[in-house]
SERO-4910 file (N, C-alpha, C, O; in steps of 0.05 Angstrom, whole numbers):
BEGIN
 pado doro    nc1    nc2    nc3   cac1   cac2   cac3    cc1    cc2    cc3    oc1    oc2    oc3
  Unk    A   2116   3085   1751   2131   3065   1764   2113   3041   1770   2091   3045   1782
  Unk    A   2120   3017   1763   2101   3002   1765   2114   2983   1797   2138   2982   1805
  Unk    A   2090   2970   1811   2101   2950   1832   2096   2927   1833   2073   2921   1839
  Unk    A   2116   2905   1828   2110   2881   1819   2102   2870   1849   2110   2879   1870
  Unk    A   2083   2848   1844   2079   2834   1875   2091   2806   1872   2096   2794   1851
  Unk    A   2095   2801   1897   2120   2786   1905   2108   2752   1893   2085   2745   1897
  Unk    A   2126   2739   1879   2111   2710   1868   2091   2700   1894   2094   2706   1918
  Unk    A   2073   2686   1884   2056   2668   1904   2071   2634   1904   2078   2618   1886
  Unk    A   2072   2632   1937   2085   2608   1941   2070   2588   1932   2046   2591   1938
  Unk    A   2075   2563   1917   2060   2546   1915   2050   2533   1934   2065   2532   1953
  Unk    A   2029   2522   1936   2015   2500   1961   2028   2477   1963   2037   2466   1943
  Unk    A   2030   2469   1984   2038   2443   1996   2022   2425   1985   1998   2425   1988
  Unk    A   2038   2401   1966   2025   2380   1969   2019   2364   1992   2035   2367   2011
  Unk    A   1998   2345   1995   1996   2326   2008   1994   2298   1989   1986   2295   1966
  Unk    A   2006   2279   2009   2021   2251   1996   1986   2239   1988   1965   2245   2000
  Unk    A   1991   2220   1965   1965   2214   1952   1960   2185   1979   1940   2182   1992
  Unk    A   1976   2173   1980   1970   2166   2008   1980   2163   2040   1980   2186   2049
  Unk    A   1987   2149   2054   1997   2158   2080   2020   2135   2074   2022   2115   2060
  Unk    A   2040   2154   2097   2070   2144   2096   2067   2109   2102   2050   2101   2118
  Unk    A   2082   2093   2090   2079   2069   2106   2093   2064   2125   2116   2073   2124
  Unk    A   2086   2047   2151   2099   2043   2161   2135   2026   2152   2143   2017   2131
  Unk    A   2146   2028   2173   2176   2009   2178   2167   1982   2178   2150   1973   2192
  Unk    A   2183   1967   2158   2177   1943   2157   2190   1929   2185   2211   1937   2194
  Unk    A   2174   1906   2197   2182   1888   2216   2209   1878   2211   2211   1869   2188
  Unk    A   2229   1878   2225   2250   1872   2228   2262   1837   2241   2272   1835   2264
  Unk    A   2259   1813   2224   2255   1792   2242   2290   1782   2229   2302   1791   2209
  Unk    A   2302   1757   2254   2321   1749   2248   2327   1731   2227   2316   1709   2225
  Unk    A   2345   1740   2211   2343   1713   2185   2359   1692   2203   2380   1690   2216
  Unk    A   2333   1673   2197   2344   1648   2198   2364   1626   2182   2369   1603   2191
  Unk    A   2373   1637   2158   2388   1616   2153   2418   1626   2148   2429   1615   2129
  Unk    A   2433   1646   2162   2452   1663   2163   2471   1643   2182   2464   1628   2200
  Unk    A   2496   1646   2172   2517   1620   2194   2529   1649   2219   2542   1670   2219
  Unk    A   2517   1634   2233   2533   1652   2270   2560   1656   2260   2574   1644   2244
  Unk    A   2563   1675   2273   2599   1678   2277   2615   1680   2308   2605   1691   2328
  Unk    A   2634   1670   2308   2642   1667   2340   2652   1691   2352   2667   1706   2340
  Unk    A   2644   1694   2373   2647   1723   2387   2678   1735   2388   2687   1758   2390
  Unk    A   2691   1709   2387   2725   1716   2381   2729   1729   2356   2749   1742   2351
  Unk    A   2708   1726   2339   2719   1742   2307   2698   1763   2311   2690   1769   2288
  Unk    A   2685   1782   2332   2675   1806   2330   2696   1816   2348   2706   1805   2367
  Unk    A   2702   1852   2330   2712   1857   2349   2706   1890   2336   2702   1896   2312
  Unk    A   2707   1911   2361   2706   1939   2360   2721   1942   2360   2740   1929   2370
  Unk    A   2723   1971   2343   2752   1992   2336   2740   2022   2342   2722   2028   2327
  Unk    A   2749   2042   2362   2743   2061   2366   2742   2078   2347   2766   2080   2340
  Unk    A   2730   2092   2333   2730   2123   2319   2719   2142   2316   2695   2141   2322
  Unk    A   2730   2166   2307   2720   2195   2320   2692   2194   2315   2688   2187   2292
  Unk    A   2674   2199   2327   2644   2203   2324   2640   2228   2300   2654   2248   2296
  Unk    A   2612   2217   2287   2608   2235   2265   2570   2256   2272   2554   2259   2291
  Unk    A   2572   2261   2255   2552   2279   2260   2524   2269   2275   2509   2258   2259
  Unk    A   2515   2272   2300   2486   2252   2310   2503   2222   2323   2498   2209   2343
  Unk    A   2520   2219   2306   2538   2189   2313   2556   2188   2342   2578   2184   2331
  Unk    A   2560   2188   2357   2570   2197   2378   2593   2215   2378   2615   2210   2387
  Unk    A   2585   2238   2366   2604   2264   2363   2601   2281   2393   2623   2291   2400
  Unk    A   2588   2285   2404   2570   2310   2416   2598   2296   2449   2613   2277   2451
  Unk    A   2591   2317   2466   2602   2307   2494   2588   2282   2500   2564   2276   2497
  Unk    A   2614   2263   2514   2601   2245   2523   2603   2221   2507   2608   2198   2516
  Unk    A   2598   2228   2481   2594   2211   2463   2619   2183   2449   2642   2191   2450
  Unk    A   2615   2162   2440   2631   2146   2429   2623   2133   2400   2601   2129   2389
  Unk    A   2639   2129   2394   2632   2104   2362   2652   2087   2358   2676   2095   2360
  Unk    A   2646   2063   2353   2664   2044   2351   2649   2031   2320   2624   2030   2318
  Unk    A   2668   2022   2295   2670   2004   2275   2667   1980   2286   2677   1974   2308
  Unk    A   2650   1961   2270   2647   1933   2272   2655   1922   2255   2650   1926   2232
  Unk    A   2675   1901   2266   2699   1886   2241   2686   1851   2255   2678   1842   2277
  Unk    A   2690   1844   2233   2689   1811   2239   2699   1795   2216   2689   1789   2194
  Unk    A   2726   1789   2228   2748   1774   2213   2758   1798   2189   2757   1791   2166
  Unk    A   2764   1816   2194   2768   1835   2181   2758   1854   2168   2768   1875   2159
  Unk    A   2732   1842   2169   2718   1859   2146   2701   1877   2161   2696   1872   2184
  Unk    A   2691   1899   2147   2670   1915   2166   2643   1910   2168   2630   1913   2148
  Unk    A   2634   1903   2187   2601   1894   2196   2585   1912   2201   2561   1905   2205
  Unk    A   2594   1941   2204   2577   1959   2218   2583   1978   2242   2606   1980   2250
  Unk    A   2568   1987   2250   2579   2013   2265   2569   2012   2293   2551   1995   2291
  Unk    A   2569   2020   2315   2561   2017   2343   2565   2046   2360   2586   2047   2371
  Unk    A   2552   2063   2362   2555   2087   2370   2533   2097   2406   2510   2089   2411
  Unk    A   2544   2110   2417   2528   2125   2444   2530   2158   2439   2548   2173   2430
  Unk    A   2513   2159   2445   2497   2192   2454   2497   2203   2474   2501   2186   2492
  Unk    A   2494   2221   2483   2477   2232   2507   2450   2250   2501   2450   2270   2487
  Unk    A   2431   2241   2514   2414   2243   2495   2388   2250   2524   2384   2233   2542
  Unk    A   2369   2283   2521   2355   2275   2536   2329   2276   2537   2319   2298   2540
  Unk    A   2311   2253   2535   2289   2243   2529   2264   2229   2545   2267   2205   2550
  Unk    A   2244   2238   2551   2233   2227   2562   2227   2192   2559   2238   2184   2539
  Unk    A   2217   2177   2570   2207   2187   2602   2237   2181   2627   2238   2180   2652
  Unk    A   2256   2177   2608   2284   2170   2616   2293   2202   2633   2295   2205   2658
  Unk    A   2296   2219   2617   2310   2248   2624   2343   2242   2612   2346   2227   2593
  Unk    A   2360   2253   2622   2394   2250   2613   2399   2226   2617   2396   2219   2641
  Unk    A   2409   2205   2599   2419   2179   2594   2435   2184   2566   2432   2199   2546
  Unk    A   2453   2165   2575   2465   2146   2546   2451   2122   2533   2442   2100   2538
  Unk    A   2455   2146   2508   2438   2121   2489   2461   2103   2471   2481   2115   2465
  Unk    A   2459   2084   2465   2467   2070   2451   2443   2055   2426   2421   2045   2430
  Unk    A   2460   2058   2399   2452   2049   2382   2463   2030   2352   2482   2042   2342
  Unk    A   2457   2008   2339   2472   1999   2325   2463   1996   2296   2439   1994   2290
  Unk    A   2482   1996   2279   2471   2004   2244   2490   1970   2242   2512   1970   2253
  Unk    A   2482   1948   2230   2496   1928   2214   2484   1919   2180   2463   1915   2169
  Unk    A   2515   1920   2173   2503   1914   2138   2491   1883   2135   2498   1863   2149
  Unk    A   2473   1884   2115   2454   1872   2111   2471   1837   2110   2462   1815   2108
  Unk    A   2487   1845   2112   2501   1811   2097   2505   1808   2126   2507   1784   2130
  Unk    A   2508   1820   2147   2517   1814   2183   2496   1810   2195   2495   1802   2218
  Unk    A   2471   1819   2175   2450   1812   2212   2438   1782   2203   2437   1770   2182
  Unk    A   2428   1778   2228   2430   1741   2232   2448   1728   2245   2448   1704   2250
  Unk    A   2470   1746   2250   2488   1714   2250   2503   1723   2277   2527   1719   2282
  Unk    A   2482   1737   2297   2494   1739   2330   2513   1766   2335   2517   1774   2357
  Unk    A   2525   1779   2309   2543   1797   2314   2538   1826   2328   2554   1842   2336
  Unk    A   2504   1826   2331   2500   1848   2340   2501   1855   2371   2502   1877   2382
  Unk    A   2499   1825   2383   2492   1813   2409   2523   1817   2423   2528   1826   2446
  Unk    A   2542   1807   2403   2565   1811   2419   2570   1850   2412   2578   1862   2432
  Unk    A   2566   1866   2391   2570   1884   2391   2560   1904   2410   2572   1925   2415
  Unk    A   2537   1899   2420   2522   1919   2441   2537   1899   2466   2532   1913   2485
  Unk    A   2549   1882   2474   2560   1874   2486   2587   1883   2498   2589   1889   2521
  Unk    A   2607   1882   2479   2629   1898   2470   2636   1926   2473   2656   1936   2484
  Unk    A   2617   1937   2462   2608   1971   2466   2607   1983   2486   2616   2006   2491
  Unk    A   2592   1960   2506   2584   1977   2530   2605   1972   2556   2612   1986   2575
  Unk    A   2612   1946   2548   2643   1943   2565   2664   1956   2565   2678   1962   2584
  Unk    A   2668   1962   2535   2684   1983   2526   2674   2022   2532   2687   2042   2527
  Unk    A   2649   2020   2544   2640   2048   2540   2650   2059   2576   2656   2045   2595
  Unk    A   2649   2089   2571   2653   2104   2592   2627   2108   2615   2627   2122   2635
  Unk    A   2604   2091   2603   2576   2098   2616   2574   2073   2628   2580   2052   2618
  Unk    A   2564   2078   2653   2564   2047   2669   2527   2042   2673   2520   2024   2688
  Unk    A   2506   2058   2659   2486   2057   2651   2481   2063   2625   2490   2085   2620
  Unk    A   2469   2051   2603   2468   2057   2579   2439   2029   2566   2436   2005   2567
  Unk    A   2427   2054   2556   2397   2054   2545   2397   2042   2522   2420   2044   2512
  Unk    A   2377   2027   2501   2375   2021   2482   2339   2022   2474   2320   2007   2480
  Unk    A   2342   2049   2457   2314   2056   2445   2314   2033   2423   2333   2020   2415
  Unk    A   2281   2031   2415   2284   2008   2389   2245   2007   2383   2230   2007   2403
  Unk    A   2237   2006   2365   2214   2000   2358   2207   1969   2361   2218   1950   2350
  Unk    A   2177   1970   2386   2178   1944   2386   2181   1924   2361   2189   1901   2363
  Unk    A   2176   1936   2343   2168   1910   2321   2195   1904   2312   2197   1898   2288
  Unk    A   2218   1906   2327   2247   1912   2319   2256   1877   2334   2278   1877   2343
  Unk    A   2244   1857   2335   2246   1834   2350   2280   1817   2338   2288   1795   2346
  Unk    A   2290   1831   2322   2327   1821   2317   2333   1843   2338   2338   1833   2359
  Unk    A   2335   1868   2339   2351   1887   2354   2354   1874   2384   2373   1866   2397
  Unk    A   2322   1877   2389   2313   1859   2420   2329   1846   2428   2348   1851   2444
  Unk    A   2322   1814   2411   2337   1798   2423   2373   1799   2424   2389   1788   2438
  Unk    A   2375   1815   2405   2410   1822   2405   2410   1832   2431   2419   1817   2449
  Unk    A   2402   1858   2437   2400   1870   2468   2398   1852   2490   2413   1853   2510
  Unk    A   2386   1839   2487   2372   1830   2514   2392   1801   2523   2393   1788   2544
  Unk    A   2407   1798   2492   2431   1773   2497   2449   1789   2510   2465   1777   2525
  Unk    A   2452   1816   2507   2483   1828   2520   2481   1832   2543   2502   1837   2556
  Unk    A   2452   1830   2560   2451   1837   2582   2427   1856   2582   2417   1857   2605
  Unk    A   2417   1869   2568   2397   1905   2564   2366   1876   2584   2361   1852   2585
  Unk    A   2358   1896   2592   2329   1891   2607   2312   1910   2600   2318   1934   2595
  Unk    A   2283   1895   2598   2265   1920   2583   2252   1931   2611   2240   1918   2628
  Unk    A   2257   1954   2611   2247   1981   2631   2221   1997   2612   2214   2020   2620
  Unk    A   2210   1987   2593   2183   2005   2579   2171   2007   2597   2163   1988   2611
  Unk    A   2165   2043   2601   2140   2051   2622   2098   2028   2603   2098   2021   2580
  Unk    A   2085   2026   2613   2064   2011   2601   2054   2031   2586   2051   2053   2596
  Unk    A   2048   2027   2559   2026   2038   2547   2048   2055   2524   2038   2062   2502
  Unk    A   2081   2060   2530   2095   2074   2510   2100   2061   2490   2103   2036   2490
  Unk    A   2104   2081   2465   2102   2069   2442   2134   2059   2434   2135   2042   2417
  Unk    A   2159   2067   2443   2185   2054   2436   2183   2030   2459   2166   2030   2477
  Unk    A   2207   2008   2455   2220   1989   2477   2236   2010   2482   2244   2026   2466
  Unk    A   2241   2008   2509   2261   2017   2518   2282   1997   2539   2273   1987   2560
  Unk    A   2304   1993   2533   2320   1965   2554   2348   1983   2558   2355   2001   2543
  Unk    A   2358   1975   2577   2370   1990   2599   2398   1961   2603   2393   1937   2599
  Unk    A   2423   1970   2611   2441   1961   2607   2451   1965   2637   2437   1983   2646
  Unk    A   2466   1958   2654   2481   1969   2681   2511   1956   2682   2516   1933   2673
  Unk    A   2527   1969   2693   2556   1958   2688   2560   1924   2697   2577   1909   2687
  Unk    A   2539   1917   2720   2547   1896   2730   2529   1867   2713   2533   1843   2711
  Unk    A   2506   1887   2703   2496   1856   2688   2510   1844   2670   2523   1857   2653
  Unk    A   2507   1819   2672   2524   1801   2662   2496   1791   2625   2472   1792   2621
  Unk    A   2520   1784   2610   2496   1771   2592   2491   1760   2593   2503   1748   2611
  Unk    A   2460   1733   2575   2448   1714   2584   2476   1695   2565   2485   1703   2544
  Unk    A   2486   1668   2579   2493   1652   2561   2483   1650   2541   2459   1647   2547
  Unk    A   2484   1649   2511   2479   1640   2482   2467   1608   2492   2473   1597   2513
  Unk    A   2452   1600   2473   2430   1575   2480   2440   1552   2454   2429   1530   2452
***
């Protein structure tokens, strides 16, 4: 009777070099604004990670009909926060630049059931930022952490557009 031994797993490669970073994320400048009257949210069932879970929301981004992107909250719990709502936004490439994200995290959160709601983002993320920080979000980063973190409250108001 013979006893075969079990195949040998192959070794793990390692990458010939290191991952690159996320490229910087800056606002295109030559994109035409759109008026906050032609953004508008449409509620739908949350998908997997997408605001499915308790708690959670997702809203479609339409502007003048067409779809711009998606706007979704979490509950989510993470240091150095603990249990918060997160909110986060995905826009197709032909929508960013042109202010829609500013009214969408805007929108979202007026529309949301959370009268506190967080916005994680990699600093070098300086379009997300300033979208945030037009809807109202304030940066709350503890010093020295490696995400932004900006923070939303039912009563802040956003900054007027310039």
């Amino acid at each position: 009777m013979s006893t075969k031994k079990p195949a040998a797993r192959p070794a793990k490669r390692r990458p010939i070099r290191p991952t690159p970073k996320p490229r910087t994320v800056k606002p295109q400048a030559h994109s035409e604004k759109v008026d906050a009257q032609d953004v508008h949210i449409v509620s739908v069932p949350g998908t997997r990670g997408k605001g499915d879970g308790p708690g959670g929301e997702k809203w479609r981004i339409d502007v003048n009909d067409l779809r711009a992107g998606e706007v979704f909250i979490n509950l989510i719990d993470e240091p150095p926060v603990g249990p918060h709502a997160s909110i986060q936004i995905y826009l197709n490439v032909k929508s960013q630049g042109r202010g829609i994200g500013s009214v969408a995290y805007r929108k979202a959160c007026e529309a949301s059931q959370h009268h506190v709601i967080y916005a994680h983002m990699r600093k070098s993320n300086t379009a997300s930022r300033r979208a945030a920080e037009n809807a109202g979000f304030v940066d709350v980063s503890p010093p020295g952490f490696i995400q932004l973190i900006l923070v939303r409250r039912a009563s802040t108001r956003a900054r007027p557009s310039p």
